[in-house]
N, C-alpha and C positions, 0 to 999 in steps of 0.2 A: 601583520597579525600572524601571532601562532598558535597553532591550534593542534591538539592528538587526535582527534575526530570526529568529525561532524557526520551529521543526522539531518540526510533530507525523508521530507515527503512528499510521494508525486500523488495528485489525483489526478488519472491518467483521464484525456478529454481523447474523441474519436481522432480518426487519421486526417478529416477534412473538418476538423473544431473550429478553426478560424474565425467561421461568423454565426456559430453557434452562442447564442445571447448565455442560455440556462447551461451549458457545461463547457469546457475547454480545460484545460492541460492548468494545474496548478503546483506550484513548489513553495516550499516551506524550508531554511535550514536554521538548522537549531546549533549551539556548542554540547559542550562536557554540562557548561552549569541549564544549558536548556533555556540560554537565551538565544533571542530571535536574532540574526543577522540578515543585515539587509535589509530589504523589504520583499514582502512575498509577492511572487509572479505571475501572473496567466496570461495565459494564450496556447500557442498553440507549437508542438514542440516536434516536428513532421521536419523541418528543417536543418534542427540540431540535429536531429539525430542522423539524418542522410547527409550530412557534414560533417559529421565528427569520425575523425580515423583510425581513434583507438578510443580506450578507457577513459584514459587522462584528459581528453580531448575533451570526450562525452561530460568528464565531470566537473572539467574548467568552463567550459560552456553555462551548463546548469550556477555556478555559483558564480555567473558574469552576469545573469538573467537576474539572478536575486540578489547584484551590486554587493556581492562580498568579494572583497579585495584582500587574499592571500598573500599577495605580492609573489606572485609566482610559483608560491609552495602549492603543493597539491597533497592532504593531508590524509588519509584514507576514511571513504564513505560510507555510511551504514542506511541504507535507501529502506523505507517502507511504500508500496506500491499497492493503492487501490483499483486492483481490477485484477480478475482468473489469473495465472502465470501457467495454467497449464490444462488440460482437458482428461478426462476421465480415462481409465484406461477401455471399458468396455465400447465408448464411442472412438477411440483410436484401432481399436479393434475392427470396429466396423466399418468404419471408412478407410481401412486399408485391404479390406475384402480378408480378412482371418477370420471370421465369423461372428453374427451374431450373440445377444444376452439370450437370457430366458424371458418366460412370460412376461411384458409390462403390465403395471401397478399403479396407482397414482401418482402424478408429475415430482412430488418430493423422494419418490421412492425409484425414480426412473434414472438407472445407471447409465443413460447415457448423457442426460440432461445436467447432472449432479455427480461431483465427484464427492469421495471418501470424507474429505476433510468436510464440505457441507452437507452430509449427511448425517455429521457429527453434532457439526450446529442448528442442525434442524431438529434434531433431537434434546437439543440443551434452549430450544426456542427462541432461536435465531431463524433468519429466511435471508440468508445470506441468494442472491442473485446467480440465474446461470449463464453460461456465457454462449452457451445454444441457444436458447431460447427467447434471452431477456432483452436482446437490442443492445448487448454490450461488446458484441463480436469484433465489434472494430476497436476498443480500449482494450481488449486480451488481443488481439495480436500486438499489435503495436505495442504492447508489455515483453511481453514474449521475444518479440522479433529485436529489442533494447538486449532483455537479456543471453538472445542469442548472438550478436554483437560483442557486447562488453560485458557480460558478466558469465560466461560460458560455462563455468567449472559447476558442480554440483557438491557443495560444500556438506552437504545436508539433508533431509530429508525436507523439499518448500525452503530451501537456502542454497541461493547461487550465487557466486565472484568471479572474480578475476585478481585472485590471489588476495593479497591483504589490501589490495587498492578500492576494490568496491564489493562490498557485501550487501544482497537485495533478497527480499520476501515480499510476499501476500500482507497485505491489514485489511482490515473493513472497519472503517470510520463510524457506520453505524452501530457497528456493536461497542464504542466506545462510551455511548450514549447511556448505557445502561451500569456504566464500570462508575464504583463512588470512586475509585483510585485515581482515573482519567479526569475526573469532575474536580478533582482537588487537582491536579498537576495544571489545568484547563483553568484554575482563576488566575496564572500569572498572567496570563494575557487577555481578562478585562480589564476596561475601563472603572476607575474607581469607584462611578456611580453605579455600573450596572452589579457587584461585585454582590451587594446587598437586596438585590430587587432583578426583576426577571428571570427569567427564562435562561439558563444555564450556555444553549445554544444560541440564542439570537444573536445573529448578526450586527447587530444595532451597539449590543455587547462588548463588542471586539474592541481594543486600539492595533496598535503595530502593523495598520495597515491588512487587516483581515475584514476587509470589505466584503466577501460574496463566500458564498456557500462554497464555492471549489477551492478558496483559501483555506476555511476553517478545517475540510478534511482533510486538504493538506498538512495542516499545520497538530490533527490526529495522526496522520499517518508518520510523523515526522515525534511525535511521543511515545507512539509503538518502536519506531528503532530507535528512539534515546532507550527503550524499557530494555530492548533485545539484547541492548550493549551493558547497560547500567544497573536493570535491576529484572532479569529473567525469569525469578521467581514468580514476577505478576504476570506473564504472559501462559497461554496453555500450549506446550510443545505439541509435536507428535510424537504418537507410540509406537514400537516397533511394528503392529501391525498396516501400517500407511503403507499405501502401495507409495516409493517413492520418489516415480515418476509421475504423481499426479499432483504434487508440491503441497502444500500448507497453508492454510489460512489462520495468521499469529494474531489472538487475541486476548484482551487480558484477562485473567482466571475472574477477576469477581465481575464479567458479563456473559457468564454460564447463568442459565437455568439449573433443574434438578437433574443429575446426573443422569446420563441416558448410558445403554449399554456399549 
C-alpha cells in the first residue's frame, strides 16, 4: 500500500489504562479519501511508547496495532490527540516559584485550572475538561511526554512535529457532537440501518469495528486531522493573541456557540 498521508486519532487512556473497563488508549487511522484502515485498536499504549526509539518507530508501531500494512513505507502522520498537550501559563508560573495570579474567581475563570484556548470555549459554550483538576492528569502527561519524544519542534501555535514525519495537536471529541459538518463526514462509518434511525453517536451505530466509546472518539479525533490537513477552513485556528506555549484546542468552527470576546 501507498499512501501521501494518513490521519490517526489517539483517545489517549491513563498511564496504568490496562484494566481500565470505561477508558484505555484508542487509535483510529484514516487515508487521503478518509477510509478506515485496519481495524481500530485499544488498550493500552505505555509500552509502545517506552519502546519506541524514534518517530518512525513510534509511528510504525501505532499502524502495526491498527494491522495497516505499509510494507515498510513510513508515510508522514497527521495525529489528533484528545487530552491537554500542555498547562496554562499562569500554573507554570506557579509551580515554578515565579509568582502567583491575581485574585481567583470562579473555577471557569481560574487561570490556573484553564488555559487560554478553553477559556475560549467556555465562552463559545463548550466546558472543555481541565487537566488540574478533572482526573485527566495522567492522559496530559502521557500526551505531552509522546510529544516530547517524537514530535518536539513547535511548528505552530497548539502544532508540534518532528519535521514532516509527524504533525500532532489538541481535538476534543465532544465538541464534535455539536458540528453538522462532523455529523455528515460521521455517516461513512455507520451501519446501513443505523444511518436512518438513532442516535448519531450510538455505539450500536458503528460498523468497522468501532465497538466502544474510546474508538468512536478516536476515530473523531482521527476527522479533525483529516480536517487539519484537507479542509482547514472548518476547524477554528488560533489568534495571534494565544499565549503559545499553552498549545490549542482544534475544533470545528460550526461547534461554536455565540461568539465570545
Amino acid at each position: 500500500m501507498s499512501v501521501d498521508t494518513l490521519f490517526v486519532g489517539w483517545d489517549v487512556g491513563g498511564w496504568n489504562c490496562d484494566s481500565n473497563a470505561n477508558s484505555r488508549d484508542a487509535l483510529v487511522v484514516l487515508d487521503q479519501a478518509r477510509n478506515l484502515l485496519g481495524r481500530p485498536w485499544r488498550g493500552n499504549l505505555r509500552v509502545a511508547i517506552n519502546e519506541a526509539g524514534n518517530t518512525r518507530e513510534w509511528v510504525q508501531t501505532l499502524l502495526r496495532y491498527c494491522e495497516v500494512d505499509l510494507h515498510d513505507d513510513c508515510p508522514p502522520v497527521v495525529m489528533a490527540i484528545d487530552t491537554p498537550l500542555a498547562f496554562s501559563q499562569p500554573f507554570l508560573e506557579l509551580i515554578s516559584g515565579r509568582g502567583a495570579a491575581g485574585d481567583i474567581g470562579n473555577s471557569a475563570a481560574n487561570p490556573y485550572l484553564f488555559r487560554y484556548t478553553e477559556h475560549f470555549l467556555f465562552r463559545h459554550g463548550l466546558k472543555p475538561l481541565s487537566a488540574v483538576k478533572d482526573m485527566i492528569g495522567s492522559q496530559a502527561t502521557k500526551g505531552m511526554h509522546v510529544l516530547a519524544r517524537f514530535a518536539p519542534e513547535v511548528a505552530a501555535t497548539g502544532v508540534w512535529c518532528n519535521g514532516s514525519a509527524l504533525t500532532a495537536f489538541e481535538a476534543y471529541p465532544s465538541a464534535c457532537k455539536s458540528s453538522t459538518r462532523v455529523r455528515e463526514l460521521l455517516q461513512k462509518y455507520r451501519t446501513e440501518s443505523a444511518l436512518t434511525q438513532g442516535e448519531a453517536w450510538d455505539i450500536a451505530g458503528f460498523g468497522f469495528g468501532i465497538d466502544h466509546e474510546d474508538k468512536r472518539d478516536a476515530l473523531l479525533c482521527a476527522l479533525v486531522a483529516w480536517s487539519f490537513h484537507s479542509q482547514p477552513d472548518g476547524l477554528c485556528f488560533p489568534g495571534s493573541g494565544v499565549p503559545r506555549g499553552e498549545g490549542w484546542i482544534f475544533v470545528p468552527e460550526d461547534a461554536l456557540g455565540g461568539r465570545g470576546e
